[in-house]
C-alpha positions in Angstrom: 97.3 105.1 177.6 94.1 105.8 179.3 90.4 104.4 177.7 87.2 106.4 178.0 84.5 104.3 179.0 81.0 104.5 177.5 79.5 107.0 180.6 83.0 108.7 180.4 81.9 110.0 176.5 78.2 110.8 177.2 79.7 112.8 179.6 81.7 114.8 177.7 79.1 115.3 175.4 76.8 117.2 177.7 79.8 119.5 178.9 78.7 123.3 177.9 81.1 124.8 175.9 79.3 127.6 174.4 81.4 130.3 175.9 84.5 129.0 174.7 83.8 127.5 170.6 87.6 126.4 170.1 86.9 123.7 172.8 83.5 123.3 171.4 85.1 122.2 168.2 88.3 120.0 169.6 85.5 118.1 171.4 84.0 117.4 168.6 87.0 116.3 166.8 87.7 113.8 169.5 84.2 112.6 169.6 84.4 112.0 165.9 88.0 110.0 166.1 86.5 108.0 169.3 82.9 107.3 167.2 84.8 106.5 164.0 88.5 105.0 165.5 90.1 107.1 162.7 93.6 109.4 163.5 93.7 112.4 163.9 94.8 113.2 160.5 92.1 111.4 158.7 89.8 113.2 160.5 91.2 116.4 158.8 91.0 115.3 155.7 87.8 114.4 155.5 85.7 115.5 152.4 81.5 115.2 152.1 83.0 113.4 148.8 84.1 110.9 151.1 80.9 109.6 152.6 78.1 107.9 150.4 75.8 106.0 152.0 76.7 106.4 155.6 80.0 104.8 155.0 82.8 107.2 154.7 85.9 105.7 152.7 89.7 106.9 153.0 92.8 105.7 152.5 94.4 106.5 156.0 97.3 108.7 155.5 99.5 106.3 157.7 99.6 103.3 156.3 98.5 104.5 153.0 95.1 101.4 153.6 91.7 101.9 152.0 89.4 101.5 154.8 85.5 102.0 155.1 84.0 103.4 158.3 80.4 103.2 159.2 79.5 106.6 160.0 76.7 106.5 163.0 74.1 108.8 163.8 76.2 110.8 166.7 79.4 110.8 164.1 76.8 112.0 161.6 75.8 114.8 163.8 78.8 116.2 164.3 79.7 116.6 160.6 75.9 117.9 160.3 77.1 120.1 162.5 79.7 121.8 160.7 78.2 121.1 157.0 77.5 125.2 156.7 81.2 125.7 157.0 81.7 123.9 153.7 84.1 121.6 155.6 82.7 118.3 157.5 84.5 119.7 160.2 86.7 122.8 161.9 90.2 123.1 161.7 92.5 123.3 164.4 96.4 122.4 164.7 97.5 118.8 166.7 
């Protein structure tokens, strides 16, 4: 298992990926699981239901937990970011 350090994820943040929007959106997705620590398959459940308050709650679909995650401003702007599609965020396949 490798970490990304702090710089490592600002990085990958400025990347241009406007020519190519499927990697635009699985960045985003791993942004959002590295800003938030959630699984992958949290992530895709997520509803705008979910969040009140800047605090998104879940029960994780592994271990069936009810869990609270702060949601912080660059979490926040990702699921801005997709809050037109009527989903908090895109949908790709693992």
């Amino acid at each position: 298992m490798v970490a990304l350090i702090c710089d490592e994820l600002e990085l990958l943040t400025k990347v241009d990926l406007s020519a190519n929007p499927r990697l635009d959106r699985v960045r985003d997705l791993l942004l959002l699981e590295c800003y938030t620590g959630a699984r992958f398959g949290d992530i895709q459940a997520m509803h705008y239901d979910d969040i009140r308050d800047g605090v998104w709650c879940l029960r994780q679909q592994k271990t069936k937990t009810e869990v609270r995650i702060h949601i912080s401003k660059r979490a926040d702007a990702i699921i801005t970011k997709y809050r037109s599609t009527g989903s908090p965020l895109p949908s790709i396949s693992s």
